[in-house]
N, C-alpha and C positions, 0 to 999 in steps of 0.2 A: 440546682445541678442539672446539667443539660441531659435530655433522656438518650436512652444510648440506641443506635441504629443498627436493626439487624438484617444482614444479607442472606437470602436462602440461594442454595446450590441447586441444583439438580447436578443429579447422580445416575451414571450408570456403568457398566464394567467394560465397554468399548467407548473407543473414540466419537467425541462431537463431530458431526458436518452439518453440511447446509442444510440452511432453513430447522434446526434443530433447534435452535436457539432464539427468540426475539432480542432485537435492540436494548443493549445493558444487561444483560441476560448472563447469568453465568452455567456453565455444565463441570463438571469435575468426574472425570475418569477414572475410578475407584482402585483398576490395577495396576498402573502406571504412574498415578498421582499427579497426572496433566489437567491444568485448570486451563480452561473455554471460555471466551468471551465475543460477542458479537454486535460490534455499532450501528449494523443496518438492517437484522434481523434475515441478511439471506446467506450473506459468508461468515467465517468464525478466525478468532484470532486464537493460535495456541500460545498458551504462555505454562513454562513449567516450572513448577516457585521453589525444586528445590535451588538450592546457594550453592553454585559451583561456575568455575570460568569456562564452562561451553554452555551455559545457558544463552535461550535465544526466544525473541519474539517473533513467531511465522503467524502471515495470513495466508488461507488457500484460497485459491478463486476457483471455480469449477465451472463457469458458466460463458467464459468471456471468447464466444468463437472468433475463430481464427485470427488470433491475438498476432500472432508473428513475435513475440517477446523471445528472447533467448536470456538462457544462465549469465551471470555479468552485469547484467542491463542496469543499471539504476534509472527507477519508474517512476511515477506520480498520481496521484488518485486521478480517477476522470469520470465524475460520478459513480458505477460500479463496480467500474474496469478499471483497468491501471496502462498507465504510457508511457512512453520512453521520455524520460525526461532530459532539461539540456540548459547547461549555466548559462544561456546568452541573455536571457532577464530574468528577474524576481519573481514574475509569474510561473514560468518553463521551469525553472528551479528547484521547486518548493516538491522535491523529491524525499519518501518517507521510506525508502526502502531499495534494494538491491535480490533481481529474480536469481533464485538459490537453485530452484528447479523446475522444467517444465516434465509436466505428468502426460500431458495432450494436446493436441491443437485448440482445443476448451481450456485448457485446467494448465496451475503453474502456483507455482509458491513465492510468496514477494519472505524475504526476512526484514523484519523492521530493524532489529537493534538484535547485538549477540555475535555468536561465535556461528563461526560455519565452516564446513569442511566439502563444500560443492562445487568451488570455485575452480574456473582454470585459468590458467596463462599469467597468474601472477609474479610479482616479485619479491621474496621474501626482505620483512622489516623494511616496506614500502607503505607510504602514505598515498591513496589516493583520492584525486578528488573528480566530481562533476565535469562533464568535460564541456566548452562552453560554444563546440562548433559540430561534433556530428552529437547526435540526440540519442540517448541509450547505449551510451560508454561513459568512459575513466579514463583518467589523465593523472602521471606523476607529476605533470608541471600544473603550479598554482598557475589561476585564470587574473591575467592585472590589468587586461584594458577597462578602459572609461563604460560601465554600464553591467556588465560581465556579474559574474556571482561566483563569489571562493566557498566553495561548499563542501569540508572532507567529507568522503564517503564509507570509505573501507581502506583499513590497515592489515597488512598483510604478512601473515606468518610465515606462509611458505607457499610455493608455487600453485595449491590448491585448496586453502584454508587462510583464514583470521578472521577478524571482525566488522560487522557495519557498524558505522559511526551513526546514530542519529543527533546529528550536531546542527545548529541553525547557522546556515550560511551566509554570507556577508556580502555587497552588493560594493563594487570595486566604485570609491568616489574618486573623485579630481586628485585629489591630495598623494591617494595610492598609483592612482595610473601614471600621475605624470612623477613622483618619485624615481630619480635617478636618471630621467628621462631630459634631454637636452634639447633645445629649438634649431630648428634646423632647417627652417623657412621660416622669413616674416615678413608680409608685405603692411607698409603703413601710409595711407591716404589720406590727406584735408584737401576737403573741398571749398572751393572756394563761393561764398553763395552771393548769387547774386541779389536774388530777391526772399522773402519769406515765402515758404511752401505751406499752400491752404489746404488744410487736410476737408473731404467732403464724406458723408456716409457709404461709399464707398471707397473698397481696401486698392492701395495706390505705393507706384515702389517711393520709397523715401530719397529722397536725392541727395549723392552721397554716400547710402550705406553700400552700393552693389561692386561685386569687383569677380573676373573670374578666375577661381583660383583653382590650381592643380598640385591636386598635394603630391608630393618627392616617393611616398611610402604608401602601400596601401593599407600598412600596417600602423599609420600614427592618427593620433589626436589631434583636432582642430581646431583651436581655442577661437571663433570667430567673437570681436566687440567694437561695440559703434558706439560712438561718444555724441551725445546731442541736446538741443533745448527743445523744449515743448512748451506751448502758449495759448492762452486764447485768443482768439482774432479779436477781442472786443475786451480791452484791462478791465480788471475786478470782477470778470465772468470765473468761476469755476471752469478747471479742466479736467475735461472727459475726453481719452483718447484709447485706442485701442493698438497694438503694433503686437507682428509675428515674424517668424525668421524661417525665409522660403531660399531652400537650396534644389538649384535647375527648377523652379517654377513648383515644386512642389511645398507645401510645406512640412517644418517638422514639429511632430506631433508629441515627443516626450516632454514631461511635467516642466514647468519651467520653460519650454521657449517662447511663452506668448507673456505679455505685459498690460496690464490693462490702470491705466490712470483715472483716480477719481477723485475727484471733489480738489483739487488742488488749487489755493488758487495764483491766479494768473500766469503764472511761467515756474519749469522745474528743470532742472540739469538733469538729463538720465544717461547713466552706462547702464548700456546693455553687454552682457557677456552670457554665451553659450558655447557650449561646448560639444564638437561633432566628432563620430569616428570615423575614419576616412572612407572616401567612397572609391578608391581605388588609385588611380594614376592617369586619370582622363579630366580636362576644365570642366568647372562647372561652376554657374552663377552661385555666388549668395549674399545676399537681400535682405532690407530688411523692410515690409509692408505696413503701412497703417491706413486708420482711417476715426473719424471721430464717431461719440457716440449717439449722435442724433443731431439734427440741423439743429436744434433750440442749443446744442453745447458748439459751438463753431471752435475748432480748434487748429493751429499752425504748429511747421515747426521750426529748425534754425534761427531762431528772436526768442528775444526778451525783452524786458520792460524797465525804464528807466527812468527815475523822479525826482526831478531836482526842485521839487517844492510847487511847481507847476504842473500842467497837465503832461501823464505820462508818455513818453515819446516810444517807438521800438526801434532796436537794437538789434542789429545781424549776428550772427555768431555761426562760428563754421565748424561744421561737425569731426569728429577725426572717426577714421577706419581703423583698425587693426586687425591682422587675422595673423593668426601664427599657429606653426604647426610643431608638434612634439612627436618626438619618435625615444 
């Protein structure tokens, strides 16, 4: 039988504050029957275990000058302090609370999860969530662009009271964004090639994939995909190639737009497909760059390779463009 684990309290007849407590530490308040807990040994989480629906989990901060936070806010850790948090990615997001009250220009109270009655300017039996464009608000409209995070926050009983939600929010994919969402520009290009393009150890624009597009909306989605072959310069070599997707000369940097081929061998058909959110309503190039992965892997693109029982010959093939934009 498994031996049993016992947790000791500390006890006394006033409230826990900082630095009372070390990390996992618990305090329990003798006349009030508030149990203390504390994860970093210098602030304290109250948690009050009787069973009733205004029960709430509060952190105090006391330490954090000239915070600027206001009541409203939903925050996010930031090592000691807490921030105004904001759904525009998964990082900014990852909000654990909603300020209930400010005490000071130091001091504020985040509520994790529970009932509160601190709140203002709400709207009664409203759901709110993260908002995904100013940083330390709420929004009654769910977040649905391409990258965004639906994250509820706080449901709302009446104009200055309900609940924080501590719910795990959801990071808006392809499927969601462009739901119900119709194209409403689409440009499509084949080039026409003349020769095979030798890719060298340095990054070089792909011939073919570049067009300058102006999206209709500054508010839509930009499905850019370029259709191509990739090869070695030399049949029955292994391909090593490298390719990224640079819009006006920069590139971009989210998971997924860069490609890296390895060990293939001799020639491979690749779609590329990424997806951008708009960058307003002004042209702007976008490209698609490569380059091989060391002179010993020599690698082309636009060819293939082709064996009619003899020695292998190469073969053109023309790439196709698409970019299409959803709104």
């Amino acid at each position: 039988m498994a031996a049993g684990v016992t947790i000791k309290v500390k006890r006394k007849t006033t409230a826990f504050t900082s630095g009372e407590l070390v990390a996992g530490e618990f305090g329990l308040d003798t006349v009030t029957g508030i149990l203390y807990s504390s994860i970093d040994g210098a602030s304290v989480f109250e948690v009050n275990p009787a069973v009733g629906e205004n029960d709430a989990i509060t952190k105090a901060i006391t330490s954090d000058t000239s915070h600027g936070l206001t009541v409203n806010s939903p925050v996010r850790p930031s090592g000691v302090v807490w921030v105004d948090a904001l759904a525009d990615t998964v990082d900014n997001a990852e909000s654990f609370g909603i300020i209930t009250s400010v005490e000071a220009s130091d001091a504020y109270t985040v509520t994790l999860s529970g009932y509160t009655d601190t709140v203002t300017g709400m709207v009664a039996d409203t759901l709110y969530y993260l908002d995904p464009t100013t940083a330390g608000t709420l929004t009654t409209t769910k977040p649905t662009i391409l990258g965004q995070v639906a994250k509820p926050m706080f449901w709302a009983t009446s104009t200055t009271a309900g609940y924080v939600l501590n719910m795990r929010g959801e990071e808006v994919t392809a499927n969601e964004a462009f739901s119900g969402q119709q194209a409403i520009q689409q440009v499509v290009q084949e080039y026409d090639v003349a020769a095979a393009q030798n890719l060298t150890t340095t990054h070089a624009d792909i011939d073919g994939s570049d067009n300058s597009f102006t999206p209709v909306s500054a508010s839509s989605v930009i499905k850019y995909e370029f259709t191509f072959h990739a090869a070695t310069q030399v049949a029955g070599e292994n391909l090593r190639a490298y390719f990224k997707l640079m819009v006006n000369g920069v590139m971009e940097t989210e998971s997924g737009t860069a490609i890296y081929l390895n060990g293939v061998n001799a020639d491979i058909e690749v779609h590329y497909a990424y997806l951008v959110q708009s960058w307003g309503t002004s042209a702007q190039i976008m490209k698609l760059q490569g380059r091989e992965h060391s002179a010993a892997t020599d690698s082309k693109v636009h060819a293939t390779y082709s064996w009619d029982g003899t020695a292998p010959s190469t073969v053109l093939v023309r790439p196709l463009l698409t970019i299409t934009e959803y709104l």
